[in-house]
C-alpha positions as CSV (number, residue, x, y, z in Angstrom):
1,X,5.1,19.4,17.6
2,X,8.5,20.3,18.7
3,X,11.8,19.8,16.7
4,X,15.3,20.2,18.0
5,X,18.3,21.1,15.3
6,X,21.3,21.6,17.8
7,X,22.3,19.9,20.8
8,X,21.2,16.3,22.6
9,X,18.6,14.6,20.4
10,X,15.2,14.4,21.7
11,X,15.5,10.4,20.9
12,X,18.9,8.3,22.1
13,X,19.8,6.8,17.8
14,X,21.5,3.9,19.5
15,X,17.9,2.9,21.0
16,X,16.1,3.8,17.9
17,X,18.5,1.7,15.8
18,X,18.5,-1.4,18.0
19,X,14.6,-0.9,17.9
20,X,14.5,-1.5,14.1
21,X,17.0,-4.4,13.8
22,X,14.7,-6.1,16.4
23,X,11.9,-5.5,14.0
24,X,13.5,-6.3,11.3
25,X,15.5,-9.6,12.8
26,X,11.9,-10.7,14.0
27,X,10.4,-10.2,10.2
28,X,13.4,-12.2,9.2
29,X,12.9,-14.9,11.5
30,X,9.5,-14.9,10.5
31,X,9.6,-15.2,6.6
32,X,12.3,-17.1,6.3
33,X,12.6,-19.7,9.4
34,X,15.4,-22.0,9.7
35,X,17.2,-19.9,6.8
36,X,20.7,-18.3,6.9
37,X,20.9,-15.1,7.3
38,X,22.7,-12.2,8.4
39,X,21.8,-8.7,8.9
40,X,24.3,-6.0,7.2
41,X,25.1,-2.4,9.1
42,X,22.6,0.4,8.8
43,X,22.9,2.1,5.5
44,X,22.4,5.7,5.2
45,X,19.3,7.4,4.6
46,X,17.7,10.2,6.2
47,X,14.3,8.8,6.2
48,X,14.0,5.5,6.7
49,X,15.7,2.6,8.8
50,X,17.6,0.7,5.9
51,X,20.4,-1.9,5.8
52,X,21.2,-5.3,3.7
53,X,19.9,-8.8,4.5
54,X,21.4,-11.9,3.2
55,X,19.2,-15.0,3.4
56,X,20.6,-18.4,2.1
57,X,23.1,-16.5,-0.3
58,X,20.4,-14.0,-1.5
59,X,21.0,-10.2,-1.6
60,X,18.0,-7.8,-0.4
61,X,17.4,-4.7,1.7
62,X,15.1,-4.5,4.5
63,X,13.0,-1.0,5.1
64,X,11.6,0.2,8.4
65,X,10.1,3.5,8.9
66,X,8.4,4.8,12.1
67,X,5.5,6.9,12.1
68,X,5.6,8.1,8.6
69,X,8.3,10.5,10.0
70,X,11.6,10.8,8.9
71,X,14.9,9.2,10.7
72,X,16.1,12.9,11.1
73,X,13.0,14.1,12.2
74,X,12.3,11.5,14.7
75,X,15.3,11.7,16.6
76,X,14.8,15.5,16.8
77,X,12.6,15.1,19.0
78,X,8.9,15.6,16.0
79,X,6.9,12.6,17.1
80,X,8.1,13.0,20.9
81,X,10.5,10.9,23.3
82,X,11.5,7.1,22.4
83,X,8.3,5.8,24.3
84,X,6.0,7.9,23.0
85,X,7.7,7.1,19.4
86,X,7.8,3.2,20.2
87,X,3.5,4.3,21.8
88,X,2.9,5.6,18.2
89,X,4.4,2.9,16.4
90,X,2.3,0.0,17.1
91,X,-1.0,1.1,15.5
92,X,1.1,2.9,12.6
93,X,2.8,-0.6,12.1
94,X,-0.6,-2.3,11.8
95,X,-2.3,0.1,9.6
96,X,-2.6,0.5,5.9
97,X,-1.7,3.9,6.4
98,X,1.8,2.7,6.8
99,X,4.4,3.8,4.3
100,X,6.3,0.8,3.5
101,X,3.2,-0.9,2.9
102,X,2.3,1.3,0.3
103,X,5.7,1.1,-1.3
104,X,5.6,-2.5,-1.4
105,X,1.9,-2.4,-3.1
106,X,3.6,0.0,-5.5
107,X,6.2,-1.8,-6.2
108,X,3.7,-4.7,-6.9
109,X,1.4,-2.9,-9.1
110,X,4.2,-1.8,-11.4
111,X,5.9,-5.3,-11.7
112,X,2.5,-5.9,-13.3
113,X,2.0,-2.6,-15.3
114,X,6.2,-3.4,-16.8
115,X,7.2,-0.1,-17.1
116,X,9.2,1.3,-15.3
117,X,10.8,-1.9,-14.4
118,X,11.2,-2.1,-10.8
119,X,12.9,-4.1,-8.2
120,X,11.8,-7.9,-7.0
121,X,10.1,-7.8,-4.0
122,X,10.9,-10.4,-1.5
123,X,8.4,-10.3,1.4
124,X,6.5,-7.8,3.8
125,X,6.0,-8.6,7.3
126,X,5.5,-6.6,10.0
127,X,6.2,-3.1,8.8
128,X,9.5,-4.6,7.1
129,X,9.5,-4.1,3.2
130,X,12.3,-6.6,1.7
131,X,13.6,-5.9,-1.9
132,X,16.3,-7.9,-3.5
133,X,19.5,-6.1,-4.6
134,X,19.4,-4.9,-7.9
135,X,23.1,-5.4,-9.8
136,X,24.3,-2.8,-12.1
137,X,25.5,1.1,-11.5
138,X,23.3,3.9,-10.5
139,X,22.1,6.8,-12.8
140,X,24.1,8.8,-9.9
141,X,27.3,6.9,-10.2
142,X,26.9,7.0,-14.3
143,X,26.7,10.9,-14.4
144,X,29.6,11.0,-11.9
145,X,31.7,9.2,-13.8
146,X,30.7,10.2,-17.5
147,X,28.9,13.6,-17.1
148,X,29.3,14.0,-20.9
149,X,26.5,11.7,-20.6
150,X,24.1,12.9,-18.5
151,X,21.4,14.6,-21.3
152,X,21.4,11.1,-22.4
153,X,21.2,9.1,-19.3
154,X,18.5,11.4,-18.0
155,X,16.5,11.3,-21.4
156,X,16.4,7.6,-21.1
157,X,15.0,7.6,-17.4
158,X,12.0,9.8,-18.4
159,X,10.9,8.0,-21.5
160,X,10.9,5.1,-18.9
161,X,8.1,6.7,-17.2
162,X,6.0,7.4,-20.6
163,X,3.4,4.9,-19.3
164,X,3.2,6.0,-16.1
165,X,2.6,9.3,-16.9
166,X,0.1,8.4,-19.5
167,X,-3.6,7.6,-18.9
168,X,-2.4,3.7,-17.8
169,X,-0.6,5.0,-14.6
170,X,-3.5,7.4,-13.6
171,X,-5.9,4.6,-13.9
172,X,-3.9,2.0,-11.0
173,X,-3.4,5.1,-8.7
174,X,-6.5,5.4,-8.6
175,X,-7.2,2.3,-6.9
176,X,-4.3,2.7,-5.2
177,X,-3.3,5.1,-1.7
178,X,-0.4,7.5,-2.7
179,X,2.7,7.9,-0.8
180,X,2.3,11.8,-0.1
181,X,5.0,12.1,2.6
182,X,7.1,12.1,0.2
183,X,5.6,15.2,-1.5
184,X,7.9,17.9,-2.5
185,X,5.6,20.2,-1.7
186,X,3.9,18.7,1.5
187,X,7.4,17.8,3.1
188,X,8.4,21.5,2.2
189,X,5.3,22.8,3.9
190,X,6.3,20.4,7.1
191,X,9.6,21.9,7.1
192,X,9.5,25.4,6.4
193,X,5.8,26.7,7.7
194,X,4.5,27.0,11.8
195,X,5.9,28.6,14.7
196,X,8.7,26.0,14.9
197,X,10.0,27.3,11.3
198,X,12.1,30.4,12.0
199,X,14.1,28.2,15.2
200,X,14.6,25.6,13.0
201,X,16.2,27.6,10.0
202,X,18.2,29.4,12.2
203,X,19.7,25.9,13.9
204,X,20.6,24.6,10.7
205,X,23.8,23.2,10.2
206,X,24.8,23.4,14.0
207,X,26.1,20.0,14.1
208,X,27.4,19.9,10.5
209,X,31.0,20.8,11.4
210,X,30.5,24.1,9.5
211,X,33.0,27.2,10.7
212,X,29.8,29.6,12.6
213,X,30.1,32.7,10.0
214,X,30.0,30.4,6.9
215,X,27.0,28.7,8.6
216,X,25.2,32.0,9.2
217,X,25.8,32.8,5.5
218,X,24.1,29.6,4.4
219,X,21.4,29.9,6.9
220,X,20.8,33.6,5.6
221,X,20.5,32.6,1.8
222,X,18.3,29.4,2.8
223,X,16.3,32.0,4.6
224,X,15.7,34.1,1.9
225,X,14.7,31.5,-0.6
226,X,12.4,30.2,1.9
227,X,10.5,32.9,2.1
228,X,10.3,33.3,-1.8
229,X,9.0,29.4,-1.9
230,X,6.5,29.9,0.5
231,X,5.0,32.4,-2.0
232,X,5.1,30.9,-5.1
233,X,4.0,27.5,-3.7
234,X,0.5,29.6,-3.2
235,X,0.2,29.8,-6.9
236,X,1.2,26.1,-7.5
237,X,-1.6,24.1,-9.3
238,X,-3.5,20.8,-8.1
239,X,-2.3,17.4,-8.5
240,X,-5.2,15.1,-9.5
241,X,-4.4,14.2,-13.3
242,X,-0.9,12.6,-13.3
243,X,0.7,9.7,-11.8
244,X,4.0,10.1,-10.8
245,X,7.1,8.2,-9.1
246,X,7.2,10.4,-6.5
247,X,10.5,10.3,-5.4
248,X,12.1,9.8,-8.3
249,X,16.5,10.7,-8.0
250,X,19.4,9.5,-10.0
251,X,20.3,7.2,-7.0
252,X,16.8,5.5,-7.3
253,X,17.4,4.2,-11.3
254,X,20.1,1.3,-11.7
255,X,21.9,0.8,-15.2
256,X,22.3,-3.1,-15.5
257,X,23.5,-3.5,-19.3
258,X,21.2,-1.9,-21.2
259,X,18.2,-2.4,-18.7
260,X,17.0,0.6,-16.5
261,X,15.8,-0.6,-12.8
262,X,13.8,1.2,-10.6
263,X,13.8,1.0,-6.7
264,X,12.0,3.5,-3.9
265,X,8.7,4.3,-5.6
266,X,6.3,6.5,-3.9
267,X,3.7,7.2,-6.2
268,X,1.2,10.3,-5.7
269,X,-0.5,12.4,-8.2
270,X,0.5,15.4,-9.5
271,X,-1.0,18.2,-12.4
272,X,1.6,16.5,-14.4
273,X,5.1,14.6,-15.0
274,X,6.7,18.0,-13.8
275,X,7.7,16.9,-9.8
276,X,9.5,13.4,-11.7
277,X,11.1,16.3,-14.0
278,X,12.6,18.4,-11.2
279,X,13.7,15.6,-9.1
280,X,15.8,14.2,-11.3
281,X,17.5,16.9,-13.0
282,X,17.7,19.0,-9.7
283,X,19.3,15.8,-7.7
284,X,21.7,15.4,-11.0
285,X,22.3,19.2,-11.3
286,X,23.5,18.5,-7.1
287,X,26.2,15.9,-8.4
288,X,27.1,19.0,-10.7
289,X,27.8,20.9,-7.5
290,X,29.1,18.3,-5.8
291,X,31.7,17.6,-8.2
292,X,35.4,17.8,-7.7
293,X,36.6,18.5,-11.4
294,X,35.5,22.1,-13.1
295,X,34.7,20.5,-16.4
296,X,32.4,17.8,-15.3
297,X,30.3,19.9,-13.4
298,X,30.4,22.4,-16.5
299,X,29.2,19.2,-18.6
300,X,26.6,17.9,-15.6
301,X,24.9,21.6,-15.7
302,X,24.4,21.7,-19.5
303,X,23.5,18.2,-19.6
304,X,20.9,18.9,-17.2
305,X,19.8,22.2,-19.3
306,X,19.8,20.4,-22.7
307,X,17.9,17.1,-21.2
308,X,15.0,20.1,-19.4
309,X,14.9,21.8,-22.9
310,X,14.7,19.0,-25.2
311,X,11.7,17.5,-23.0
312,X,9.5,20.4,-22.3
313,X,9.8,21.4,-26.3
314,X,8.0,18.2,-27.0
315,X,4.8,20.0,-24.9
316,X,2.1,22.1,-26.8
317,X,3.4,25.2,-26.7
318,X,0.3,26.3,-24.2
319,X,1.2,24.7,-21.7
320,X,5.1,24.8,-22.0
321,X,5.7,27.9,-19.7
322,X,3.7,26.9,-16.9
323,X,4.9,23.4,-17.0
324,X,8.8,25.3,-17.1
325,X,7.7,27.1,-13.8
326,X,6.0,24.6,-12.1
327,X,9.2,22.0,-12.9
328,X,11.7,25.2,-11.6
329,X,9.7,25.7,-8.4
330,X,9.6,22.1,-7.1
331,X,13.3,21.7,-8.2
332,X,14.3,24.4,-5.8
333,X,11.7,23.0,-2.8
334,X,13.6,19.7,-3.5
335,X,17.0,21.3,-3.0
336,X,16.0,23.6,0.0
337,X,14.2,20.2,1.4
338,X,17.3,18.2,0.8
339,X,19.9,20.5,2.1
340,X,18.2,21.3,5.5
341,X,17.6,17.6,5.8
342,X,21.1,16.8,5.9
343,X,22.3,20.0,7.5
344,X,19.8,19.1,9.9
345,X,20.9,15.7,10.8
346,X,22.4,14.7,14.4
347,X,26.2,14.7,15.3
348,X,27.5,11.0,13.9
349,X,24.1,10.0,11.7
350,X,25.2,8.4,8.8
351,X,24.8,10.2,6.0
352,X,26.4,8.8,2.7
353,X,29.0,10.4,0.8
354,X,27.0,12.6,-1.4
355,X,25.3,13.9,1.6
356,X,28.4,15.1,3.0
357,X,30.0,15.9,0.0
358,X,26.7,18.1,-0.5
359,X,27.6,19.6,3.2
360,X,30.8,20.6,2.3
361,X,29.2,22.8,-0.9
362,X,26.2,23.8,1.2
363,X,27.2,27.4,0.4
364,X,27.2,27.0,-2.8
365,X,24.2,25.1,-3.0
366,X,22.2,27.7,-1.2
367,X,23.3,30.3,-3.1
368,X,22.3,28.5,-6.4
369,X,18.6,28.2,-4.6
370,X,18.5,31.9,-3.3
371,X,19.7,33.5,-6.8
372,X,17.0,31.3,-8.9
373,X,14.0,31.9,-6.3
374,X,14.7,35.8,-7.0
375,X,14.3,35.0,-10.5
376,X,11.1,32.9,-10.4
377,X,9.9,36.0,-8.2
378,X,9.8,37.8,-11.3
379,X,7.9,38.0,-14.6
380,X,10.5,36.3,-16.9
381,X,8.7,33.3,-18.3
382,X,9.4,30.0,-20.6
383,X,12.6,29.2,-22.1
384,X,14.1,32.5,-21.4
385,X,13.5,32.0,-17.6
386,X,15.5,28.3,-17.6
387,X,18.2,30.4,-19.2
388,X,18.9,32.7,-16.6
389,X,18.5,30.0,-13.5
390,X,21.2,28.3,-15.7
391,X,23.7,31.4,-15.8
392,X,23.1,32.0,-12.3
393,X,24.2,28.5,-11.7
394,X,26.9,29.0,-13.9
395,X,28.1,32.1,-12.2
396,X,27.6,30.7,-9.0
397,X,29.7,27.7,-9.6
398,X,32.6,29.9,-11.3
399,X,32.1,32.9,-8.5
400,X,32.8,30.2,-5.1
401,X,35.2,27.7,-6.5
């Protein structure tokens, strides 16, 4: 496998983009003849082709993915040039392997389970998932605008997922095929392991608009946590007792009243709820970060603590620490996953606001992730162990505004 970071991309996006509105126009045509409807622009996301549909007045969004390999990825040049991508594609697009086939199974599955509620599916054809719109804020855009909330808003998205994390949700994965590409772990392992890992690292951020020393600073501390990840992943345990969402951000849970939606599910098993734990709270603890005002992302950090705290005291106390350590681990993969996606991405993709918004902090983000992995390398435990990942943050954040 060979992946590009800097330069020409391995695969023209214009051709690749044109490619899934055909698919997806086709699907379209297909489900819905004689219908109006109009196709909306691309919308951003770094793994998937995405962007709105309106049919007759009804609001959804079409999915596309190709090869079970992300947008990034694929025009880097991982699955090969645009024919041998579009070579790949039509046996991946057929097969029950595919990834938006699985999601929309998912999203079935729960609409029948009833918790977590999740969005309306509107039709699969062809490799093309189509959800309708869900109205309402995300947990994202709540946090961001009252941080002072966000031990509450996250508290409320877990005990959402009490039933899926119970025996219930462990009994329909198991008739079901799990969406591992979107495995913290796995997708870390992808990224950050092979002969192709130290080039890629060390391209990072080249077409990210970042000034060369400050990008050799963040490639340095990305670096170093790497190769403390890599090491404690060894000791991870296996995944084949709890269901979990999989992919489970703030941006992925919609507010509408007093009603929590869910969209993007990619169920997998895990040793426990941990992986739905430290995606959440590390993607919230990233609009912490990312935030403009001091205050807020004082409040965002320490509502991200006191939600972590409160959640892992309600675990026997045997297997509290682990569960801590596991949760910090994957938390930190996510990050390091996240920021090399998007510092990764081609000149002109389009990333969304928090993703650049997340470039423009990327030193400060990596820092946060080389400072904590230090920590985890040692033999502080438990509570005591969140503690000082939190004061680092909190330094961090008061040490590079």
């Amino acid at each position: 496998m060979t992946l590009t970071t800097s330069g020409a991309t391995a695969v023209d996006s214009e051709e690749l983009y044109a490619a899934s509105r055909r698919v997806i126009a086709l699907a379209v045509e297909d489900l819905w003849p004689e219908r109006n409807a109009v196709m909306g622009p691309q919308s951003p996301s770094v793994t998937s082709y995405v962007c709105p549909v309106t049919v007759d007045g009804r609001e959804m969004f079409a999915k596309y993915c190709w090869v079970g390999t992300s947008l990034v990825s694929i025009l880097r040049g991982a699955r090969g040039s645009m024919a041998e991508v579009m070579e790949a594609q039509g046996p991946y697009a057929m097969s029950r392997d595919l990834v938006t086939r699985r999601e929309y199974q998912h999203l079935e599955a729960l609409r029948e389970i009833g918790r977590p509620r999740v969005a309306d599916t509107a039709g699969f054809r062809a490799g093309v998932l189509f959800t309708h719109a869900v109205p309402g804020t995300t947990i994202a855009e709540e946090i961001t605008a009252r941080p002072w909330d966000t031990s509450a808003l996250l508290d409320t998205v877990l005990v959402s997922l009490r039933d899926l994390h119970s025996e219930a949700g462990a009994g329909y994965l198991r008739g079901a095929w799990p969406i591992d590409e979107r495995n913290v772990v796995d997708i870390f392992r992808r990224k950050f392991t092979g002969p192709a890992r130290p080039g890629y690292v060390a391209d990072l951020g080249r077409d990210s608009g970042f000034d060369e020393d400050e990008r050799l600073v963040v490639v340095d501390l990305l670096g170093n946590a790497v190769r403390r990840l890599r090491q404690l992943a060894l000791a991870l345990p296996g995944r084949e007792r709890t269901a979990v969402y999989g992919d489970l951000k703030p941006e992925h849970v919609f507010l509408g009243g007093h009603r929590l939606t869910f969209i993007d599910p990619a169920l997998q098993w895990a040793s426990g709820p941990q992986p739905d734990v430290a995606k959440l709270c590390g993607r919230a603890l990233l609009l912490g970060l990312c935030h403009h005002e001091l205050r807020a992302e004082q409040q965002i950090t320490q509502g991200v603590m006191t939600s972590l705290n409160r959640y892992f005291a309600a675990l026997p106390k045997a297997q509290r620490t682990d569960a801590l350590r596991e949760t910090m681990i994957l938390w930190l993969m996510d990050t390091t996953n996240y920021l090399a996606s998007c510092l990764s991405a081609p000149a002109g993709f389009p990333l969304s606001a928090s993703q650049r918004t997340l470039l423009s902090q990327g030193r400060r983000v990596a820092q946060v992730v080389e400072r904590a992995s230090g920590l985890l390398i040692g033999s502080m435990t438990g509570p005591g162990l969140v503690d000082a990942i939190f004061s680092e943050v909190e330094h961090t954040v008061l040490d590079l505004r």
